[in-house]
DOMINU-895434 format. One record per residue (C-alpha): residue in three letters; x negated, y, z negated; residue number from 1. Coordinates in nm, 4 decimals, always signed. Layout:
<sites>
@res->Ala; x->X; y->Y; z->Z; n->NUM
...
</sites>
This chain:
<sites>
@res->Unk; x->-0.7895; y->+0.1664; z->-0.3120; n->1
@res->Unk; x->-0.4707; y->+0.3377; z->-0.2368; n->2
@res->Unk; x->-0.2233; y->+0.5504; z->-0.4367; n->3
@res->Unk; x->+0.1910; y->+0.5830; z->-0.3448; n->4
@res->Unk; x->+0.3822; y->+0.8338; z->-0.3097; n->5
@res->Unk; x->+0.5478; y->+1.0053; z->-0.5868; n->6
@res->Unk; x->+0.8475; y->+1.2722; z->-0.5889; n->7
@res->Unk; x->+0.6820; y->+1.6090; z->-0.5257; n->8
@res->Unk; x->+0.8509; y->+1.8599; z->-0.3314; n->9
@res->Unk; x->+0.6590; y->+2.0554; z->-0.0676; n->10
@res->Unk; x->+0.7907; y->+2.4181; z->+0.0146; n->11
@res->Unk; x->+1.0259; y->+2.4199; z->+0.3070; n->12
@res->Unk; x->+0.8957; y->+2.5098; z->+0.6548; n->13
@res->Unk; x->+0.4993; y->+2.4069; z->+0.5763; n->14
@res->Unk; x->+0.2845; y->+2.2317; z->+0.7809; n->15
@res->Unk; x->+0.5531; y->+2.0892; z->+1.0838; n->16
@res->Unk; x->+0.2142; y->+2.0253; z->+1.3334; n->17
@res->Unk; x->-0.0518; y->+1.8735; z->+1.3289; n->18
@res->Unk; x->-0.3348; y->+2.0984; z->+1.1171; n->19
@res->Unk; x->-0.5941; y->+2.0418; z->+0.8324; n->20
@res->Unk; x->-0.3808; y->+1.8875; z->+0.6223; n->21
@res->Unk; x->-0.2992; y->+1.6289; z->+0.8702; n->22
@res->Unk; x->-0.6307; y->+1.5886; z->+1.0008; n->23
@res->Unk; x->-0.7693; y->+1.5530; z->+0.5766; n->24
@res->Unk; x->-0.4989; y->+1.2461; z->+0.5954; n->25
@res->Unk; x->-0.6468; y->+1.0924; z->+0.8909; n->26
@res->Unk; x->-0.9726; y->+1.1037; z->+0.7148; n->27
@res->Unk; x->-0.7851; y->+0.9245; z->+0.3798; n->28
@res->Unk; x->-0.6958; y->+0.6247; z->+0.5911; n->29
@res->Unk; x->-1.0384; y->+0.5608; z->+0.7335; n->30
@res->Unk; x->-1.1532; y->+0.6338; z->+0.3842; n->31
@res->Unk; x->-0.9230; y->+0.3743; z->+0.2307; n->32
@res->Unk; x->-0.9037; y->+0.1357; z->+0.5548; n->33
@res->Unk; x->-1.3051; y->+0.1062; z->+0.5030; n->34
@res->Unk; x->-1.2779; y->+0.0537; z->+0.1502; n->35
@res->Unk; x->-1.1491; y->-0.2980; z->+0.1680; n->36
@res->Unk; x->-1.4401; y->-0.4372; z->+0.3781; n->37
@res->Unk; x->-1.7161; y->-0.2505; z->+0.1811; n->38
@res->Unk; x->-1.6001; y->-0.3325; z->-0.1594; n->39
@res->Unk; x->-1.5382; y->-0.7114; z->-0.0218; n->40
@res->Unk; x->-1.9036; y->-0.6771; z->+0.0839; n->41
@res->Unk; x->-2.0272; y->-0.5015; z->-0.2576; n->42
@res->Unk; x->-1.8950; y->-0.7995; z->-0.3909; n->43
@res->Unk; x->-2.1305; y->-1.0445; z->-0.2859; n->44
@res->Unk; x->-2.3588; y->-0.9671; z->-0.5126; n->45
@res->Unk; x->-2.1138; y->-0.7784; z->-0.7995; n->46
@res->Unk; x->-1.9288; y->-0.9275; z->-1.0272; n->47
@res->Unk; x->-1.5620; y->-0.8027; z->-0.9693; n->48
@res->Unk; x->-1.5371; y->-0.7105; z->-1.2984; n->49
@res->Unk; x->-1.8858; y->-0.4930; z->-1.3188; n->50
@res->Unk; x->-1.8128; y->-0.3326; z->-0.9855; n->51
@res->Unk; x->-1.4730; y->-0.2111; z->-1.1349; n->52
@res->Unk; x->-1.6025; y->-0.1179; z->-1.4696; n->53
@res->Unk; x->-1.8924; y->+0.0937; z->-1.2479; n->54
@res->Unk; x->-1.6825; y->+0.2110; z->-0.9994; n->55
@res->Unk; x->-1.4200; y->+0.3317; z->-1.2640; n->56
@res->Unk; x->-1.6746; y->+0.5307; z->-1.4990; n->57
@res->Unk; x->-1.7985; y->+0.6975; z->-1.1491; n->58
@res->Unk; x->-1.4405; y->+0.8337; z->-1.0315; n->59
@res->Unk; x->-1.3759; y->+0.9187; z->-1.3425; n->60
@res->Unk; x->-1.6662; y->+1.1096; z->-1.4580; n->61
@res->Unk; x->-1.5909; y->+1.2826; z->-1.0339; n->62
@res->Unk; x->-1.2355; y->+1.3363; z->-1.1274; n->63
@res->Unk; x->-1.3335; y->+1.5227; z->-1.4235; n->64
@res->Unk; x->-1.5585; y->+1.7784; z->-1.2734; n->65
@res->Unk; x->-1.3415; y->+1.8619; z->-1.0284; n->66
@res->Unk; x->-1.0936; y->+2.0003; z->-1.2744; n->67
@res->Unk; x->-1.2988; y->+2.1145; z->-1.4994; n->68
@res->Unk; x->-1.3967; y->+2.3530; z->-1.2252; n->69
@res->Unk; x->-1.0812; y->+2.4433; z->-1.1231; n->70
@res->Unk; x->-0.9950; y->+2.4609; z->-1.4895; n->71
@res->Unk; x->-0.7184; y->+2.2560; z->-1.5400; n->72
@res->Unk; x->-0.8295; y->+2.0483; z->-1.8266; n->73
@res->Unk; x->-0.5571; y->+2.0679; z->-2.0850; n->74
@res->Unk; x->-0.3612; y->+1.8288; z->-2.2819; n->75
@res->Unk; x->-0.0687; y->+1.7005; z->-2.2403; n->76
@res->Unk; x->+0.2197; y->+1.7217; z->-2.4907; n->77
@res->Unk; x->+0.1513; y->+1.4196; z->-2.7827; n->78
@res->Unk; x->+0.5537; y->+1.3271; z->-2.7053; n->79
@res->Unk; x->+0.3325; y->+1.1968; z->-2.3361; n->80
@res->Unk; x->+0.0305; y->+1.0344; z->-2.5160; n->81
@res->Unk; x->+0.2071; y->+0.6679; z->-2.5051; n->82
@res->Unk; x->+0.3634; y->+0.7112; z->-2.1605; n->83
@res->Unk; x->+0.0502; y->+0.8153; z->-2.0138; n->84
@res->Unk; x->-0.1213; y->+0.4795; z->-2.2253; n->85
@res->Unk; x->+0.1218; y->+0.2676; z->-2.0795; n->86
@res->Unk; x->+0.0781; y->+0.3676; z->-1.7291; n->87
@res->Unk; x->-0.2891; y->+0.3760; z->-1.7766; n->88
@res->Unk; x->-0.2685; y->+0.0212; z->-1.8394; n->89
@res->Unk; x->-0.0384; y->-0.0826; z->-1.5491; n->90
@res->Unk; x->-0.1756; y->+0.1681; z->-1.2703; n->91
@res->Unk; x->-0.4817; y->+0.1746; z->-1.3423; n->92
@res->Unk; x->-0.6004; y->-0.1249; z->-1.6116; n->93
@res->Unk; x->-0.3635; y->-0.4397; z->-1.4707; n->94
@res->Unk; x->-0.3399; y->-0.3027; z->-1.1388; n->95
@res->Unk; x->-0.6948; y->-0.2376; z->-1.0624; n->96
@res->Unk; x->-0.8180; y->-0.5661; z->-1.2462; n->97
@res->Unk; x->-0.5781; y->-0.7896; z->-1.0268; n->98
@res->Unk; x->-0.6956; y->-0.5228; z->-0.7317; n->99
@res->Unk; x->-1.0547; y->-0.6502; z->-0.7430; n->100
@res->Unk; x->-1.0539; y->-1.0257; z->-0.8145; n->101
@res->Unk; x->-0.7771; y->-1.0637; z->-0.5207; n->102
@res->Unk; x->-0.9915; y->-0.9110; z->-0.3099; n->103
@res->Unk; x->-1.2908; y->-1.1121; z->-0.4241; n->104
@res->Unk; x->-1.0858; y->-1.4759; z->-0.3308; n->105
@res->Unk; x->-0.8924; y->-1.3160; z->-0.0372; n->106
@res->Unk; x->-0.9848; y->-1.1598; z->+0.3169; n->107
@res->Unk; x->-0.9918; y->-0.7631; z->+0.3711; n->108
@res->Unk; x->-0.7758; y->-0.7507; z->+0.5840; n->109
@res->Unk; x->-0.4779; y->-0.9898; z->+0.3870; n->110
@res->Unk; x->-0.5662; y->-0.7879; z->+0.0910; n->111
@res->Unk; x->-0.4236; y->-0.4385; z->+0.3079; n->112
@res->Unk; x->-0.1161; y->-0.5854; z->+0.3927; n->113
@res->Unk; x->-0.0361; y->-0.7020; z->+0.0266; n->114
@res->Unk; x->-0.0903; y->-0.3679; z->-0.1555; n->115
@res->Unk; x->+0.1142; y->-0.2264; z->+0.1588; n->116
@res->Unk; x->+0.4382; y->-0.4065; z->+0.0523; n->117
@res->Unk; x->+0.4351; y->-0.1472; z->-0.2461; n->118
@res->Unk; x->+0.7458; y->+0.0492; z->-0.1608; n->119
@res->Unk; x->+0.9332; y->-0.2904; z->-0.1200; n->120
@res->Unk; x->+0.8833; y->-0.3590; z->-0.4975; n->121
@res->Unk; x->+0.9526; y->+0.0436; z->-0.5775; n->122
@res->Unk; x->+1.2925; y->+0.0102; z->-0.3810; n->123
@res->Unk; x->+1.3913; y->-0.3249; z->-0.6165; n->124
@res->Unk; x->+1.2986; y->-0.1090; z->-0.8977; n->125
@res->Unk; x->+1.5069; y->+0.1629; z->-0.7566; n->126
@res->Unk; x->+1.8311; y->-0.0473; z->-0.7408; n->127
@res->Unk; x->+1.7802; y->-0.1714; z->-1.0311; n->128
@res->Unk; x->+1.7784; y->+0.1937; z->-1.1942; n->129
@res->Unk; x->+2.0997; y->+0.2380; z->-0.9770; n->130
@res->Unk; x->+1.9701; y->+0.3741; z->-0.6971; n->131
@res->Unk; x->+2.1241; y->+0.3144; z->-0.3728; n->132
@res->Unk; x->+1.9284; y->+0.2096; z->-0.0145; n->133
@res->Unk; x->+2.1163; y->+0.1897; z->+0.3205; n->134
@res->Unk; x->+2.0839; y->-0.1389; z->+0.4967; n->135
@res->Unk; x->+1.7847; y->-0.0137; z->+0.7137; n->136
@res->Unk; x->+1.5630; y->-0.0097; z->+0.4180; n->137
@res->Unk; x->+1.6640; y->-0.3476; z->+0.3227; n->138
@res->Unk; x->+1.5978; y->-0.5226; z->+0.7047; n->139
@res->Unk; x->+1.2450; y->-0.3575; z->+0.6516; n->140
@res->Unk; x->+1.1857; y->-0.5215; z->+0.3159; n->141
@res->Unk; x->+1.3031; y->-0.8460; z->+0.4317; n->142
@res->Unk; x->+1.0474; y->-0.8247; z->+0.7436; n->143
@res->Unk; x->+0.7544; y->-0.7236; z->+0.4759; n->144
@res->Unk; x->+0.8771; y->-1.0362; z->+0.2925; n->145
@res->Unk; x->+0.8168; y->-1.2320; z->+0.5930; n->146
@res->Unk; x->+0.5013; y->-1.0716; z->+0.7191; n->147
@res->Unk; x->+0.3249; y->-1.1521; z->+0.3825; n->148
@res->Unk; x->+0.4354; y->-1.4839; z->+0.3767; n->149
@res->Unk; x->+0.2595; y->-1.5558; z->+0.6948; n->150
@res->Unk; x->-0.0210; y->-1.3385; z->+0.6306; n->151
@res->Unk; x->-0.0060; y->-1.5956; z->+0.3268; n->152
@res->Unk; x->+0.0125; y->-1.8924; z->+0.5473; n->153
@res->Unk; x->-0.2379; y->-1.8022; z->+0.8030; n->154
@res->Unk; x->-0.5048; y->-1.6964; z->+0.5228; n->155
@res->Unk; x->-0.4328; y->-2.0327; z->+0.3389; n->156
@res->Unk; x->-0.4943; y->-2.2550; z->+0.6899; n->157
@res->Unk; x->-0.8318; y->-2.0331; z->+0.7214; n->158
@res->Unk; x->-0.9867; y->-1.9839; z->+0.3984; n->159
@res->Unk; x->-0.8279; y->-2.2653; z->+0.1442; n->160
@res->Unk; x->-0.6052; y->-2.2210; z->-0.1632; n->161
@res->Unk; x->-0.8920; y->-1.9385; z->-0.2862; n->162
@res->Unk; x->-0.7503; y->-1.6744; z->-0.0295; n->163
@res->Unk; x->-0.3365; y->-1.7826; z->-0.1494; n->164
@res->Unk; x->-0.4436; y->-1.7139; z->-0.5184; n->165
@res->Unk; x->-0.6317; y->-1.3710; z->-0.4137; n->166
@res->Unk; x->-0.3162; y->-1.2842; z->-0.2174; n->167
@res->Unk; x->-0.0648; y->-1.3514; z->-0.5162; n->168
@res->Unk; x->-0.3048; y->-1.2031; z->-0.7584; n->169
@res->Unk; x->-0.2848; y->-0.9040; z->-0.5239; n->170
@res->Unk; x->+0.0903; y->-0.8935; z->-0.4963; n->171
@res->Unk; x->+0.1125; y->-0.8949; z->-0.8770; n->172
@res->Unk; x->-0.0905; y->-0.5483; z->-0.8246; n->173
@res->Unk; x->+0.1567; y->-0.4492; z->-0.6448; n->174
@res->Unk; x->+0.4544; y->-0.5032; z->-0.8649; n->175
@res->Unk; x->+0.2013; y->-0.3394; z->-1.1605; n->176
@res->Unk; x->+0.1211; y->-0.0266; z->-0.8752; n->177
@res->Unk; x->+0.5405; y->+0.0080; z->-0.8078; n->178
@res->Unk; x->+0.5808; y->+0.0423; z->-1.1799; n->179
@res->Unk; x->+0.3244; y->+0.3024; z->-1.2559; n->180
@res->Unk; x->+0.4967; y->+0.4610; z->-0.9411; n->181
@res->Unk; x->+0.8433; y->+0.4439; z->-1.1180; n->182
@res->Unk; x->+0.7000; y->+0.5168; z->-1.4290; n->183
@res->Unk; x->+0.4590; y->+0.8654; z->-1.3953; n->184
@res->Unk; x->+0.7749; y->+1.0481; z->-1.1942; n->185
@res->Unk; x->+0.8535; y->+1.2803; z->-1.5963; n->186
@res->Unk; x->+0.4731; y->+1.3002; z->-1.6111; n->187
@res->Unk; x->+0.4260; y->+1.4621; z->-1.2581; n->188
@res->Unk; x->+0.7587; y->+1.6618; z->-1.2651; n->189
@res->Unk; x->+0.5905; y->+1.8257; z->-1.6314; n->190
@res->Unk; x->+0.2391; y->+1.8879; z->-1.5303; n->191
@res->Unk; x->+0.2094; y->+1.8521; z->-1.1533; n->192
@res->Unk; x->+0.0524; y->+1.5091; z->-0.9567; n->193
@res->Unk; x->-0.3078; y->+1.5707; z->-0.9850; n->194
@res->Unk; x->-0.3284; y->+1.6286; z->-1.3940; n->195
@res->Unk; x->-0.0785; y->+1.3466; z->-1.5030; n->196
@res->Unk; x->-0.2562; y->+1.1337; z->-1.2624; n->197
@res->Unk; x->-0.6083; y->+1.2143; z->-1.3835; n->198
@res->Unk; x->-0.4385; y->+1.1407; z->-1.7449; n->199
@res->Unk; x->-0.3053; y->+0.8014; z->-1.6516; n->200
@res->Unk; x->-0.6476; y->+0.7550; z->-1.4436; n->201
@res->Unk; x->-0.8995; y->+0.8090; z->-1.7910; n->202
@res->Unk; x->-0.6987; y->+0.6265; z->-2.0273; n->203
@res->Unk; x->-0.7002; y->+0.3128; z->-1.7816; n->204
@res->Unk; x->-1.0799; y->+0.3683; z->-1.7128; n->205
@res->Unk; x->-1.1432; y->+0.2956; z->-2.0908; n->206
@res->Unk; x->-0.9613; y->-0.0286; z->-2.0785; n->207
@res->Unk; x->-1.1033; y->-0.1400; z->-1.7209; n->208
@res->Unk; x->-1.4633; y->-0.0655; z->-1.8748; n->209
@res->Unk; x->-1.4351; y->-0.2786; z->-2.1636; n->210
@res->Unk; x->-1.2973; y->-0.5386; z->-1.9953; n->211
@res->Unk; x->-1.6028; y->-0.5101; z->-1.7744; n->212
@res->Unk; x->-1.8851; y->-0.5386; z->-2.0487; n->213
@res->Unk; x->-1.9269; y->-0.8807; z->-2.0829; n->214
@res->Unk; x->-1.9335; y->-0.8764; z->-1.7168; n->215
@res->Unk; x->-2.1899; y->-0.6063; z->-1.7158; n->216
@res->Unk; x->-2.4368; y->-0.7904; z->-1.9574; n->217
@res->Unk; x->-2.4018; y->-1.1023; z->-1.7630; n->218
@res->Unk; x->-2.4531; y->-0.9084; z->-1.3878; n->219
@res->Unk; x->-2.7340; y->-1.0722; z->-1.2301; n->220
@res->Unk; x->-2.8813; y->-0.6645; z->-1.1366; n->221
@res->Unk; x->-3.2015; y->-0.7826; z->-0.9280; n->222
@res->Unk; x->-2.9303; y->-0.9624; z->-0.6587; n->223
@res->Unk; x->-2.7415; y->-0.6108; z->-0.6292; n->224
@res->Unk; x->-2.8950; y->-0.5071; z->-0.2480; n->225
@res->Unk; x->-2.8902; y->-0.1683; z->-0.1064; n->226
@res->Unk; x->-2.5075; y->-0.2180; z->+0.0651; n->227
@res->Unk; x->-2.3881; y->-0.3357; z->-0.2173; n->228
@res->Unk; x->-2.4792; y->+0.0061; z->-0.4012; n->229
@res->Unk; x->-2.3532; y->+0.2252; z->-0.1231; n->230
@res->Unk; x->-2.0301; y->+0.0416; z->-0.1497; n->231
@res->Unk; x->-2.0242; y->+0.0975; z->-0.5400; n->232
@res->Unk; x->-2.0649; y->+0.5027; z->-0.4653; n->233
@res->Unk; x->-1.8247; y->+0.4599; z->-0.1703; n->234
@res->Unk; x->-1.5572; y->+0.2780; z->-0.3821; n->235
@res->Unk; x->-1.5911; y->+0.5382; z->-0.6663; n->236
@res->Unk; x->-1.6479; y->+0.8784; z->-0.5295; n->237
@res->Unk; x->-1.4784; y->+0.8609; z->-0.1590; n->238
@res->Unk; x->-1.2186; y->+0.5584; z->-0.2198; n->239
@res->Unk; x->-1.0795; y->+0.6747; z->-0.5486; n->240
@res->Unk; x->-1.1829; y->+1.0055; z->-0.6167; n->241
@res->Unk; x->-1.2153; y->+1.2597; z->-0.2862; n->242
@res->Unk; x->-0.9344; y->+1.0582; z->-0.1286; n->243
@res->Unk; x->-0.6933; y->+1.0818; z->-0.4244; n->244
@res->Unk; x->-0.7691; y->+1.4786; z->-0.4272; n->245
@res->Unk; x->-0.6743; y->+1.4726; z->-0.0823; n->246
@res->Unk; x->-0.3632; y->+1.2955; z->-0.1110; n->247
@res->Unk; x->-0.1815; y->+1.4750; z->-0.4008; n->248
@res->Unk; x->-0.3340; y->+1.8325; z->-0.2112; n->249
@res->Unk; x->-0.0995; y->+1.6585; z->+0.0990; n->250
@res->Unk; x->+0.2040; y->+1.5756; z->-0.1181; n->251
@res->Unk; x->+0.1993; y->+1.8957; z->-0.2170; n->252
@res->Unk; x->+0.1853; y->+2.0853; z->+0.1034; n->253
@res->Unk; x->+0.3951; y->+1.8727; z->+0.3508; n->254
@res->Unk; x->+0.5981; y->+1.6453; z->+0.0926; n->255
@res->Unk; x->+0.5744; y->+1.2898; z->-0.0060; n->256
@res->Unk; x->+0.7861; y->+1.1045; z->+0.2209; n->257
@res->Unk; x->+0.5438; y->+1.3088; z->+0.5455; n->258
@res->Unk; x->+0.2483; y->+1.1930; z->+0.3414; n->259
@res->Unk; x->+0.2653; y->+0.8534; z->+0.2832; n->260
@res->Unk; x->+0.3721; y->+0.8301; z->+0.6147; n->261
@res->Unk; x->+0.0191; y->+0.7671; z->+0.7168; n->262
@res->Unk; x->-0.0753; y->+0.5200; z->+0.4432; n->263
@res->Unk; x->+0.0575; y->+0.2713; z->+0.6902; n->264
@res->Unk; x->-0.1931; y->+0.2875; z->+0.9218; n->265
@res->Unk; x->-0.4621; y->+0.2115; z->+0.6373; n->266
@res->Unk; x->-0.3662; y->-0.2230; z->+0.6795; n->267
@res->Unk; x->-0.4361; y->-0.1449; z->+1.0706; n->268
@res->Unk; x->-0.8303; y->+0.0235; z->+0.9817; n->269
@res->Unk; x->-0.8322; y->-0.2824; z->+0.6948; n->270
@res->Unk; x->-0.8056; y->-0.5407; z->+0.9355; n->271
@res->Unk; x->-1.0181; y->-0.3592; z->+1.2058; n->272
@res->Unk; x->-1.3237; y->-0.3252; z->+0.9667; n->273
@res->Unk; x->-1.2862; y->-0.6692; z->+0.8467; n->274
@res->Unk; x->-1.3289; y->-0.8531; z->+1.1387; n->275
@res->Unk; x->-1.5696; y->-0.6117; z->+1.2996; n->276
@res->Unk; x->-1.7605; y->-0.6044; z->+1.0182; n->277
@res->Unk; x->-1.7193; y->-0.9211; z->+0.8229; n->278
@res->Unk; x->-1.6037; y->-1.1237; z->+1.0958; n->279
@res->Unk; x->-1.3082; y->-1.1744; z->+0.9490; n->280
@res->Unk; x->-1.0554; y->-1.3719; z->+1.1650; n->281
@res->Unk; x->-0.7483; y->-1.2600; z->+1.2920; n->282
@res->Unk; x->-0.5066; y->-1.5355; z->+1.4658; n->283
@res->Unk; x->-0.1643; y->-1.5243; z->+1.6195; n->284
@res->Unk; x->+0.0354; y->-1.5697; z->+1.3030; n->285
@res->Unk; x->-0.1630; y->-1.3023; z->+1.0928; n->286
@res->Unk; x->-0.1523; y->-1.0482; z->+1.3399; n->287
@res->Unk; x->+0.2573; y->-1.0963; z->+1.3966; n->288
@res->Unk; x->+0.2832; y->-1.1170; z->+0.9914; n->289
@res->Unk; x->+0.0812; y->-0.7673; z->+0.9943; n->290
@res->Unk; x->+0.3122; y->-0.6265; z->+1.2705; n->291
@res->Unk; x->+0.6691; y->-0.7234; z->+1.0304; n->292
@res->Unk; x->+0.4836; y->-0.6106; z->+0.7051; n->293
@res->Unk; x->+0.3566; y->-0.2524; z->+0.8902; n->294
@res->Unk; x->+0.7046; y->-0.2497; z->+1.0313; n->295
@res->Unk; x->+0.8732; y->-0.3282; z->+0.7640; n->296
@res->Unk; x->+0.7150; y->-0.0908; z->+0.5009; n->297
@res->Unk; x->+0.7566; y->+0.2302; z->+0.7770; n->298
@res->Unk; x->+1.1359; y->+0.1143; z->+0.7802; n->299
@res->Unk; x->+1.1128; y->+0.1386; z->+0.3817; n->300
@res->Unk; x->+0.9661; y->+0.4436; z->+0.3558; n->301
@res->Unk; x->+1.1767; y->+0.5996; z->+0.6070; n->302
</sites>
């Protein structure tokens, strides 16, 4: 699952070629590209609501150790305690609940290109709040506008009304994803990317678990196969937790408008793995909606 891009500044003059911190990047977007088809596969045999509730405690209990090694494991202020609730709820609770049972009715692929449109809902936000976007930002979130609606259209003509509910299910993660994104900028200017978003991460893992009891008791365990398990682990330790280390390590060294650059090519690895591996199909209209939405969002962003 993929994180955006909050305000952190890198110090001037790092990183201009292409070196490890690049190269870790690359490695994030086949990490998160995959992630779409394996959890879609995981979930033939999970309950969406288990698999988060597993997958949650895992990157959690990951996330933990890490700092704990590195020793970063303080508190924040108890001013913070209901911001970082909040956000737990909406980044991590809403979003990731909306996150999973989308991509349960919907394709991969489809499911890529609607978390991609996420910098489309953080620029309404931003004008809203007053913040002003020259026209070329604008043209690019018209284009994602248009390139989900025939991502839309195309999944709806292949897959039924199922795929058009997973798809608006995952657009409401989306708006819940550009809010957290709005929302954590005080936290991460305080105590730095990695510890308010570890913060916001635990308190939505409590929420995300409970929800996920019932479906826990209910999980049918002896139909769990072997890929299914591997794309539990994968989806909790590599999706969420070593690629979210990488990408606040990268917003910190080359900045976060350089990083997320290369979040755009994870709905491009999405769609590959999902038709390779799922056989997921890809017609004329999907592939020109996924061309305005990629577009679009690098015309956002940039």
């Amino acid at each position: 699952m993929t994180t955006i891009d909050p305000e952190v500044s890198a110090p001037p003059g790092r990183a201009r070629g292409f070196g490890w911190t690049e190269a870790s990047l690359i490695l994030m977007v086949c990490i998160w590209g995959l992630n779409f088809a394996v959890a879609k596969r995981a979930l033939e045999t999970f309950d969406p609501l288990a698999f988060n509730a597993l997958r949650y405690l895992l990157a959690s209990a990951f996330v933990y150790l890490v700092l704990r090694g590195q020793g970063r494991l303080e508190m924040p202020s108890r001013t913070d305690w209901a911001r970082i609730l909040v956000l737990g709820i909406f980044g991590n609770a809403i979003y990731q609940v909306a996150f999973i049972v989308g991509l349960d009715l919907s394709t991969a692929g489809s499911s890529s290109l609607m978390l991609a449109v996420v910098p489309v809902f953080v620029l309404a936000l931003d004008l809203w709040a007053g913040v002003r976007h020259g026209p070329r930002a604008w043209i690019g979130a018209v284009a994602s506008i248009v390139g989900v609606a025939l991502v839309s259209r195309a999944a709806l003509s292949i897959e039924g009304s199922g795929a058009l509910l997973g798809n608006l299910l995952l657009l409401c993660a989306a708006v819940f994803w550009a809010l957290y994104t709005q929302g954590s900028q005080p936290l991460i200017r305080r105590y730095g990317a990695i510890r308010a978003t570890a913060w916001t991460l635990w308190s939505g893992a409590v929420f995300i678990f409970l929800i996920g009891v019932p479906s826990l008791v209910a999980q049918a365990w002896a139909e769990v196969d072997l890929l299914s398990w591997v794309g539990l682990f994968y989806s909790a330790f590599l999706s969420i937790g070593l690629a979210y280390l990488v990408w606040y390590n990268s917003v910190g060294k080359i900045g976060s408008s350089r990083t997320a650059i290369f979040s755009n090519l994870t709905p491009v690895m999405a769609l590959a793995a999902g038709a390779i591996w799922l056989g997921e199909e890809l017609t004329l209209l999907s592939l020109l909606g996924a061309a305005l939405v990629i577009g679009g969002v690098m015309m956002v962003r940039e």
